[in-house]
N, C-alpha and C positions, 0 to 999 in steps of 0.2 A: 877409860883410856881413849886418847882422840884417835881418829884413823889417820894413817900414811897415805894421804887423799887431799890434795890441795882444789878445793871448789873456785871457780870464777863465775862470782854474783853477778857483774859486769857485763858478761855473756849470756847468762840467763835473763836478764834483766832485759838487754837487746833483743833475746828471743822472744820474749813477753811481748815486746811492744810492736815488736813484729808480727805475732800470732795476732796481738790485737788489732793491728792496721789493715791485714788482711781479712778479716773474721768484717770488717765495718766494712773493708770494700768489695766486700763478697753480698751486702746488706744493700751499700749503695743500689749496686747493678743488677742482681739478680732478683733483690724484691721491689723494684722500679715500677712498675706495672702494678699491685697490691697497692704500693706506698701512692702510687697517684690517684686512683680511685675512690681510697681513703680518703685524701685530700682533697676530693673533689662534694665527698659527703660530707668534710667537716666544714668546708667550703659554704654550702647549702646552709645549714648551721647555722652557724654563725652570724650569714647575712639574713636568715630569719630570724637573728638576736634569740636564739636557743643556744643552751649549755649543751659542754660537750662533757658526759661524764668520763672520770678512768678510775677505776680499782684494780689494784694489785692486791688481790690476796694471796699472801704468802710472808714472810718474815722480812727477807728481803726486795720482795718483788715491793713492798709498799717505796720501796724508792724510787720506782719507775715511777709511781704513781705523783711523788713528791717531786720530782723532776720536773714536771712543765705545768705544776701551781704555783703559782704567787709567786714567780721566777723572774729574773730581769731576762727581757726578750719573750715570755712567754706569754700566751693568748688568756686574756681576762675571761673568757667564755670558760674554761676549762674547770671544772668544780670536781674535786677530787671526793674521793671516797676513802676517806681514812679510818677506817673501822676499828676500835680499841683490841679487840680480840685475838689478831694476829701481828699486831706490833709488838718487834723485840722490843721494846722497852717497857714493855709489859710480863718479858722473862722469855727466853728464845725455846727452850722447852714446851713451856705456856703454847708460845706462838704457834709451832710445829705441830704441835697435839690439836689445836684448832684448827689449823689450816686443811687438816687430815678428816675434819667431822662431818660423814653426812648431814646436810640439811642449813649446816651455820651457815653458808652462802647465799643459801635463799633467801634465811631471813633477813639476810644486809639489804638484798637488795629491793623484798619486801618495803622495807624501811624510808628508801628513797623513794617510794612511789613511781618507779619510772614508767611511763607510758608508751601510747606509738609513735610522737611525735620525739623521742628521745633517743641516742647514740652514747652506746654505753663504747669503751675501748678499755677490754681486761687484757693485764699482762704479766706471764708469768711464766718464765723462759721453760720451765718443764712442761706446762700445759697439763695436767694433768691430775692434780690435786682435788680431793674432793669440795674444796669452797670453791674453788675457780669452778670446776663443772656444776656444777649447783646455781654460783650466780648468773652461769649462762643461759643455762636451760629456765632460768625463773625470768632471768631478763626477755630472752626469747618469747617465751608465752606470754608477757606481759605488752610483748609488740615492738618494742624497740630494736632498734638497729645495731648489730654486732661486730665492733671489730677486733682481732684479736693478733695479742703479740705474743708468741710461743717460738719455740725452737721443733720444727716437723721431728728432726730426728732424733731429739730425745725423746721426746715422747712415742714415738713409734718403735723405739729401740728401747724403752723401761717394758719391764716383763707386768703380764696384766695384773700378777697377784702380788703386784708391789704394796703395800702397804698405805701409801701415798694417795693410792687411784679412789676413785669413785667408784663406790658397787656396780654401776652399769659401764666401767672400764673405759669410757667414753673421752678422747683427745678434743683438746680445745679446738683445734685447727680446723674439727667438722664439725662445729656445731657453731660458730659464727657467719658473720655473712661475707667479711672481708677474713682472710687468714694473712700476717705480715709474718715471715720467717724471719726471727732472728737471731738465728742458725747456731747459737749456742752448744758447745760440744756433748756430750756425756759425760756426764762429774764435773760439768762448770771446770773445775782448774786444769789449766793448761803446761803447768813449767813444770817440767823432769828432773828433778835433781837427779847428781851421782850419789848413789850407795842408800839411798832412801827412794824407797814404798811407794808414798803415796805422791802423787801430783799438786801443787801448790800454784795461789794467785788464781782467781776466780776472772770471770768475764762478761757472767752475766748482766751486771750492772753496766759497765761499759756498752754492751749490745744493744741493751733497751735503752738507756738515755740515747744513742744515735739511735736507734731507728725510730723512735719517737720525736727527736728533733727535728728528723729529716722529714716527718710526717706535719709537725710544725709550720717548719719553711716550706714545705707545700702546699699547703692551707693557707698560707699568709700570700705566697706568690698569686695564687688562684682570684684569691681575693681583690689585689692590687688590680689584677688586670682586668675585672669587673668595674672599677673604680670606687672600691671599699677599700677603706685604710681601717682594719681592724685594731679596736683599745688591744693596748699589749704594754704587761708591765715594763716599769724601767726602775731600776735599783733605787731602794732608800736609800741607798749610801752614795748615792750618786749623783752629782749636782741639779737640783731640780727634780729631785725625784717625787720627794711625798708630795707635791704641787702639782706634778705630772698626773701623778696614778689619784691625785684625790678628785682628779676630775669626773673620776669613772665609780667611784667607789660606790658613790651611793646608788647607783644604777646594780649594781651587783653584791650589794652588802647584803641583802634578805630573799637575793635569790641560788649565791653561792653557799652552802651551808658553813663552810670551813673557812670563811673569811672572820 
C-alpha cells in the first residue's frame, strides 16, 4: 500500500546539488595550500618529462583514477593504473573482496616498478582499505613520492576493526607525503529522504574528479608560467583531434602502459 506522503524530488534534488556545491567549495579553499604544492611537484614532473602515476584502488575509486587519463583537457604525462582486480566490471563483489586483501596492493605496485624518481597520487575517498594502504607503504619504500586524496574524516571516524582497514589500521592521509582532503562525508550519500532509512546519491565521485582537476589546472598553470605548454589531450570527437594528440603519441605510447 503506498504512503499518505507526497515526496518532492525537486527539492531533494536542489538539496544534492547544494551539498555538492558546497562539499567542492569547501575543496576549493580549504585544501588550497596541499592542492598547490602538489602542483608544484607535478609541475617538476612533468617539465622533467616524467609520468605522473594515479591508482585508485577501490571499485569506484578507479574512476578517479579514469578521470584525468586519456581525457580531453587532461595532462599526457598522467599514466593511470588500472589494475584488473578491483574493477567492477570484473563483478563489484569480486572487486570489494580484493580491494579488502592484505598484500594485493603491493603487488600492483610491485608491478609497475616505481622508483625514487617517480610520483605515485592514490585516491580513495575512505582512505583506508587494505590495497590502498599496501600500495602506499610499498610505494613508499620503493622511494617514490606520495600524494594522496582521501576524506580525513572518514577515515578517522570508520572504527579500527572495520573490515575494510588494513591489519596495521593505518589511514592514507599519514602515510603520504602530500594529504589532499576531499572531505567526503561518512556513507558517501548525502540526500535524506522522507519515511526512508537510508541516505541516497553518493559524492565521492564528484569530490575526486574536482579535487583532482583542480590539481590539474594547477600543474598546468605552474607550468605556463615557467614557459612550458604542456601536451594535453584534446577530444577525438573534436575537430582536429586525432591530428592534435597524434603528435604526441608516439612520444608516450611505450612509456604510458594503458595507452
Amino acid at each position: 500500500m503506498p504512503n499518505d506522503i507526497a515526496i518532492d524530488a525537486d527539492a531533494l534534488c536542489q538539496s544534492y546539488l547544494e551539498d555538492i556545491t558546497a562539499l567542492m567549495r569547501s575543496v576549493l579553499i580549504d585544501e588550497r595550500d596541499p592542492l598547490d604544492r602538489a602542483a608544484s611537484k607535478l609541475a617538476d614532473q612533468i617539465a622533467a618529462d616524467r609520468l605522473v602515476h594515479v591508482f585508485g584502488p577501490g571499485g569506484h575509486s578507479n574512476l578517479a583514477t579514469q578521470e584525468i587519463f586519456f581525457r580531453a583537457g587532461g595532462l599526457m604525462h598522467v599514466s593511470a593504473i588500472l589494475d584488473e582486480g578491483t574493477l567492477l566490471s570484473n563483478g563489484a563483489l569480486r572487486s570489494m573482496a580484493i580491494e579488502r586483501t592484505p598484500g594485493y596492493g603491493k603487488i600492483v605496485i610491485a608491478d609497475q616498478r616505481l622508483g625514487a624518481d617517480d610520483v605515485l597520487i592514490l585516491v580513495n575517498a575512505y582512505g583506508i582499505n587494505a590495497a590502498l594502504i599496501d600500495a602506499a607503504l610499498e610505494a613508499r619504500s620503493r622511494g617514490a613520492f606520495l600524494i594522496g586524496v582521501s576524506s580525513r574524516a572518514h577515515a578517522e571516524n570508520t572504527a579500527v576493526t572495520h573490515p575494510a582497514r588494513h591489519p596495521t589500521r593505518q589511514n592514507l592521509h599519514d602515510l603520504v607525503d602530500i594529504a589532499i582532503d576531499c572531505k567526503v562525508p561518512i556513507g558517501d550519500a548525502m540526500v535524506s529522504v522522507p519515511n526512508m532509512g537510508e541516505r541516497i546519491a553518493a559524492v565521492s565521485t564528484f569530490a575526486n574528479a574536482f579535487t583532482l582537476n583542480n590539481l590539474v589546472i594547477r600543474t598546468v598553470a605552474k607550468l605556463v608560467e615557467r614557459g612550458i605548454e604542456p601536451p594535453v589531450w584534446r577530444s577525438g570527437n573534436a575537430p582536429g583531434g586525432d591530428e592534435a594528440n597524434g603528435r604526441f603519441i608516439a612520444r608516450f605510447n611505450d612509456r604510458v602502459r594503458k595507452l
